[in-house]
Every structure is written in structure tokens, then in C-alpha cells.
C-alpha positions as CSV (number, residue, x, y, z in Angstrom):
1,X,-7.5,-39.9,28.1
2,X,-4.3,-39.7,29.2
3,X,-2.8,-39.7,25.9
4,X,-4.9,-36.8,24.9
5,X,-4.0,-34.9,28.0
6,X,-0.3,-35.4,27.4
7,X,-1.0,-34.3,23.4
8,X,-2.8,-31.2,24.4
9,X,-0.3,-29.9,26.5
10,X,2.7,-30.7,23.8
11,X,0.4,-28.5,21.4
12,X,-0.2,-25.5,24.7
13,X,3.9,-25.9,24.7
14,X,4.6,-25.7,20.9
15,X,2.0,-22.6,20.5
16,X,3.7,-20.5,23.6
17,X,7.3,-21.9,21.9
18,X,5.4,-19.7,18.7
19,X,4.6,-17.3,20.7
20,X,7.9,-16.9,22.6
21,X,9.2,-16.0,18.8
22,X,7.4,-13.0,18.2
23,X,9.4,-10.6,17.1
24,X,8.5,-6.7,16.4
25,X,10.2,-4.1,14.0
26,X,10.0,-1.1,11.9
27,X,10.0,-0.7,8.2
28,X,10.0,2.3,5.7
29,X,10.9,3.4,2.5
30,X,10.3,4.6,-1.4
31,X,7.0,4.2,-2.9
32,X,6.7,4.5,-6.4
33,X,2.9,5.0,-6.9
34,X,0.4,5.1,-9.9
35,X,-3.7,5.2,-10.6
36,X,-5.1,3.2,-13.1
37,X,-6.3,4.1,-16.2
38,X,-8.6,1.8,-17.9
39,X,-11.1,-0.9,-17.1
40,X,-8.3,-3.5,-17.3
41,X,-6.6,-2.0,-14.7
42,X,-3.5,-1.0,-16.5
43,X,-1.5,2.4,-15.8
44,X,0.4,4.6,-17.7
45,X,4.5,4.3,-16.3
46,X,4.9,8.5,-17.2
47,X,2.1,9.4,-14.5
48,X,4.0,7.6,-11.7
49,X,4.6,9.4,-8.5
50,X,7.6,8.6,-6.3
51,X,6.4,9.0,-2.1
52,X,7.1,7.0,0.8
53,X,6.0,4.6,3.7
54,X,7.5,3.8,7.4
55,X,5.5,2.1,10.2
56,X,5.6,-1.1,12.7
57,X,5.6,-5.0,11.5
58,X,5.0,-8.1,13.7
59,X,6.5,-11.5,12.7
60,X,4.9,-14.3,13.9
61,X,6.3,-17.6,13.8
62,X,3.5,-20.4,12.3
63,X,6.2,-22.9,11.4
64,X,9.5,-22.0,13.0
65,X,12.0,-20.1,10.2
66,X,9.9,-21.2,7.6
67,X,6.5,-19.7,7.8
68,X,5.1,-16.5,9.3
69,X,2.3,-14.1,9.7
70,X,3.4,-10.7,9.0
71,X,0.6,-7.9,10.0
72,X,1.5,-4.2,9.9
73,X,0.6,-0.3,10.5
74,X,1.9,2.1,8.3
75,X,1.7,5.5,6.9
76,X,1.8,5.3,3.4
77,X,1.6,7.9,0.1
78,X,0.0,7.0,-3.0
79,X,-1.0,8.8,-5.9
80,X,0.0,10.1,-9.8
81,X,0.7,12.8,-11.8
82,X,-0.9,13.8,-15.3
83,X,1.0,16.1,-17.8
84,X,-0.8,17.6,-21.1
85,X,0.5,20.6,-23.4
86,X,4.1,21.5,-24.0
87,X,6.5,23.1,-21.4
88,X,8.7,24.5,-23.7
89,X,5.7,25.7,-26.4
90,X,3.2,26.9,-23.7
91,X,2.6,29.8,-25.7
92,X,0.9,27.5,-28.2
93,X,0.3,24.6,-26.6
94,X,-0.7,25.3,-22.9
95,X,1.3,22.8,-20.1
96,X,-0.5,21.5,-17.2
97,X,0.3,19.6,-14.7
98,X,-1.9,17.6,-12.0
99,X,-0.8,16.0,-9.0
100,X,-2.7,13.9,-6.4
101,X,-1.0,12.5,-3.1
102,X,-3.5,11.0,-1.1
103,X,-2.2,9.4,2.2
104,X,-3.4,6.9,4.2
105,X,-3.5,4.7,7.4
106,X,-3.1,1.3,5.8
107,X,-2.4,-2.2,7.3
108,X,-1.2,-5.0,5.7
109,X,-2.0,-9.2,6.6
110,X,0.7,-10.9,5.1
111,X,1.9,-14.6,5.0
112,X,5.5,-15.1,4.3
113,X,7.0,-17.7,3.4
114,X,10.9,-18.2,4.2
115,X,14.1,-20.5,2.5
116,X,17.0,-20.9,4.8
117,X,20.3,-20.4,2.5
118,X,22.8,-19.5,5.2
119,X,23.2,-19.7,9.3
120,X,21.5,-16.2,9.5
121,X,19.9,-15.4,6.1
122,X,16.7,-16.5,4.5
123,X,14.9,-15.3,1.2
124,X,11.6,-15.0,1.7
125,X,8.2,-14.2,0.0
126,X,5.1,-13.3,0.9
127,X,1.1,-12.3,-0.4
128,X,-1.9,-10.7,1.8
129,X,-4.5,-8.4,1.8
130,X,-4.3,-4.9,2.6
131,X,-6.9,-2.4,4.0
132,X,-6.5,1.5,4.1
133,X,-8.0,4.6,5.6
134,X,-7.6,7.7,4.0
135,X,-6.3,10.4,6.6
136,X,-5.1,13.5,4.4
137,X,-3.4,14.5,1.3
138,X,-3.6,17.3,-1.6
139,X,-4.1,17.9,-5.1
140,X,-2.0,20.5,-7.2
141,X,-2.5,21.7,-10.2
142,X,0.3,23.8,-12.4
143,X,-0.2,25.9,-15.1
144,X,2.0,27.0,-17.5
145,X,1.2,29.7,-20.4
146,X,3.7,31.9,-22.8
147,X,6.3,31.0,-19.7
148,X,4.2,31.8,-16.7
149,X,3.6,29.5,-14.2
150,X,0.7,29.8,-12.0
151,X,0.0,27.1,-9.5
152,X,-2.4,26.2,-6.7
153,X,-3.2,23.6,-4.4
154,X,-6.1,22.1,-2.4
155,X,-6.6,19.2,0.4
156,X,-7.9,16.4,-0.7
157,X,-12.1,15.7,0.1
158,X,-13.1,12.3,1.3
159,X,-16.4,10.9,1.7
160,X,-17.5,8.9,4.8
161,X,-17.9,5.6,3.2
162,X,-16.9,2.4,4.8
163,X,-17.3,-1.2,3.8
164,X,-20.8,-1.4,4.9
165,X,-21.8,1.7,4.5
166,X,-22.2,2.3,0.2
167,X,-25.2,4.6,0.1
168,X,-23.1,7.5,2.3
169,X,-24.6,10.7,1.5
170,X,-21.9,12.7,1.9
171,X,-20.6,11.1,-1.6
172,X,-19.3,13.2,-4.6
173,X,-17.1,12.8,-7.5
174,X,-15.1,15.2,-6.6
175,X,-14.2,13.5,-3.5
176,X,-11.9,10.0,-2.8
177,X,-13.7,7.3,-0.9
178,X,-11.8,7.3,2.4
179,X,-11.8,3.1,2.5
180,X,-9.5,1.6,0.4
181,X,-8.0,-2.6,0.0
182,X,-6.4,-4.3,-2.0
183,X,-3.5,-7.0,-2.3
184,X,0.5,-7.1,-1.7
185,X,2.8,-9.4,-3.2
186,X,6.3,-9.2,-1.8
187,X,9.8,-10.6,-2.0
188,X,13.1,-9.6,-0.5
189,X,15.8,-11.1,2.6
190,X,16.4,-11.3,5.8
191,X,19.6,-10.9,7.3
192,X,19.9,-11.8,11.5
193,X,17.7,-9.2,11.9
194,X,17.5,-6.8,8.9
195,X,15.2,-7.0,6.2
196,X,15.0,-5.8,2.6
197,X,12.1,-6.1,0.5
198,X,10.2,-5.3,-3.0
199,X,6.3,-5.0,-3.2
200,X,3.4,-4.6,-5.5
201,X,0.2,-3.1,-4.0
202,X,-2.8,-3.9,-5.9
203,X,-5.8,-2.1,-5.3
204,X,-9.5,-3.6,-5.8
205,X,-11.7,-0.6,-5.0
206,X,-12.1,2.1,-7.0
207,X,-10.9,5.4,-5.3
208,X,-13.7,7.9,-6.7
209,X,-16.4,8.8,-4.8
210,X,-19.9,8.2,-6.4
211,X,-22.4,5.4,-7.7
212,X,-20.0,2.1,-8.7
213,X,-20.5,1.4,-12.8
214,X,-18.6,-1.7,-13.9
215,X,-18.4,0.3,-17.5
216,X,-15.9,2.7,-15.3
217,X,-14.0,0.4,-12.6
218,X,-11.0,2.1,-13.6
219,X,-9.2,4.4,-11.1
220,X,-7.9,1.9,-8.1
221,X,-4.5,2.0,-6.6
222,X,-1.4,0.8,-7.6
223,X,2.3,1.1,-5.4
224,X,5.5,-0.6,-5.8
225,X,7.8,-0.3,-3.2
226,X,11.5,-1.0,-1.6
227,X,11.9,-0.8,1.9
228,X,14.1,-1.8,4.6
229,X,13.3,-3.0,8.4
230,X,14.4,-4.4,11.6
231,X,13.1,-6.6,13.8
232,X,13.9,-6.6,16.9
């Protein structure tokens, strides 16, 4: 009995010792964003849509400089753009150009995995789910014809969905579901206390509103992006 006493309270100590690590931070940065185009999930690289991120991190320390749950709140743009016709021969061969930026509330659950190669540096890398909720954003569309440009613009329309809620009423193909997840996969450094990092956000769910139809599961998310952050 005593034993076990003596073994809980070593565990109570190493957990605070964890604990006592904690460390909070800010990140930000570029977001190069795309929507897929076929069933496959691939994307086209000329529809890509450069945006942006910044929000708070948390580190927490699961094995001491070597493993660490990394969960997160940030404000994030994604997006793409879709070109068709001919700038230069509009007169002919009308140019238009659409652009959406939807932007959302999304938190990341990452597990990162660090590699010690100097006193106060460690590479790291890291994988997690995500899970988003769309908060605003626009679509614009541009119009070009024998040299005149005629452009407008329009917020974005989500639907109410949520995880458990798939029959929501309010649903429309002209709208974006508002819940959105996926995965991250990450790598970068950490120096004392500054980090630099690359990501790839995958989305699973489809972003159009309406009736799922696994002949169309094209459509989801996808973000690479660079950032930087400090932890304090």
C-alpha cells in the first residue's frame, strides 16, 4: 500500500512538473489556399489563392522536449479563384474571373513531435485534426468584355449545419456549409522560443451546401501555409 501511495504521488508530481511547462504563444502568417476539383480530391495549382492566418497556440509538454500537445484558435482565410476567357481578347473571348474567400474560426489538435539538435533548437513535426466554423467571407466575380471591366461582389451564405445536425433546412447550393474539419500535417523549428513552421490543411467535408452524393465529393478545402510564433 505504501508503495502505491509513494508511486501515486511521483505520478501527481511528474503531471504538475508537465503542467508547470505549459507554455502559450501566438502564430500567424501566409496561406496559400485552394478547393478541390475532382472526386480524387486533387486541385488545380492556377486557382490558388494566397490569404492569411494569426491566432493563439498552447504547448503542452507530454514527454518533456520531446513530445507535445499543440491545440490552437485562429482566424484563418481559405478559398480559390477560377479564370476562363481571354484578358487580352475579351472582345472575342469574354474573361471572367471568380473569387471565393471564405473565413473561418478554426482550431487545430495537434501532436508534435520534437528532435533536440542544439542547446536551444529542436526540429519538430506534427499531425492532428482540425475543426472550423465559418464566420464571414465574399465572393467576387469580374467581368471583362471588348476592355470593360465590370465587377461585383457578394457576402458569402452559410447554412446552419453542424455535425449532428445534416437534415438543416436552411440548406442550398448556393450556400457553404458553415462546419468544416479536416487534417494538418506540419513541420518546421523551434528556436528558445520562436517558431517557424510549414503546413498542409486537408479538408474531409465537402464545403457545398445540399444533399451529400459520393458521385460529387469534390469541393473540400485545401491550405498550405508558413507561419511564424512565439511562445511565451
Amino acid at each position: 500500500m505504501t508503495k502505491k501511495i509513494i508511486l501515486s504521488f511521483a505520478a501527481l508530481a511528474i503531471s504538475f512538473g508537465a503542467m508547470s511547462q505549459v507554455r502559450v504563444g501566438v502564430k500567424g502568417g501566409w496561406n496559400l489556399s485552394s478547393i478541390s476539383v475532382d472526386n480524387d480530391g486533387s486541385v488545380d495549382k492556377d486557382q490558388s489563392l494566397s490569404g492569411y492566418h494569426v491566432g493563439l497556440i498552447a504547448d503542452f509538454p507530454l514527454v518533456p522536449k520531446v513530445l507535445s500537445f499543440q491545440p490552437g484558435v485562429f482566424y484563418t482565410t481559405k478559398g480559390a479563384k477560377l479564370e476562363s476567357g481571354d484578358k487580352d481578347h475579351s472582345t472575342t473571348n469574354p474573361y471572367r474571373k471568380f473569387t471565393t474567400r471564405p473565413q473561418y474560426i478554426e482550431v487545430p489538435l495537434n501532436f508534435i513531435g520534437k528532435i533536440p539538435v542544439g542547446a536551444n533548437t529542436r526540429l519538430f513535426a506534427g499531425i492532428g485534426p482540425y475543426f472550423a466554423f465559418g464566420v464571414a467571407g465574399k465572393n467576387k466575380v469580374s467581368t471583362t468584355v471588348a476592355g470593360v471591366t465590370t465587377s461585383t461582389e457578394s457576402n458569402i451564405k452559410w447554412d446552419d449545419d453542424t455535425p449532428f445536425n445534416d437534415g438543416d433546412p436552411d440548406q442550398g447550393l448556393n450556400k457553404y456549409k458553415r462546419f468544416d474539419w479536416g487534417g494538418n500535417l506540419q513541420a518546421g523549428a523551434e528556436f528558445n522560443n520562436f517558431l517557424v513552421s510549414a503546413q498542409y490543411g486537408l479538408g474531409f467535408g465537402k464545403i457545398n451546401s445540399g444533399g451529400d452524393d459520393s458521385r460529387n465529393d469534390k469541393n473540400k478545402n485545401r491550405v498550405f501555409s508558413v507561419s511564424v510564433g512565439y511562445l511565451f
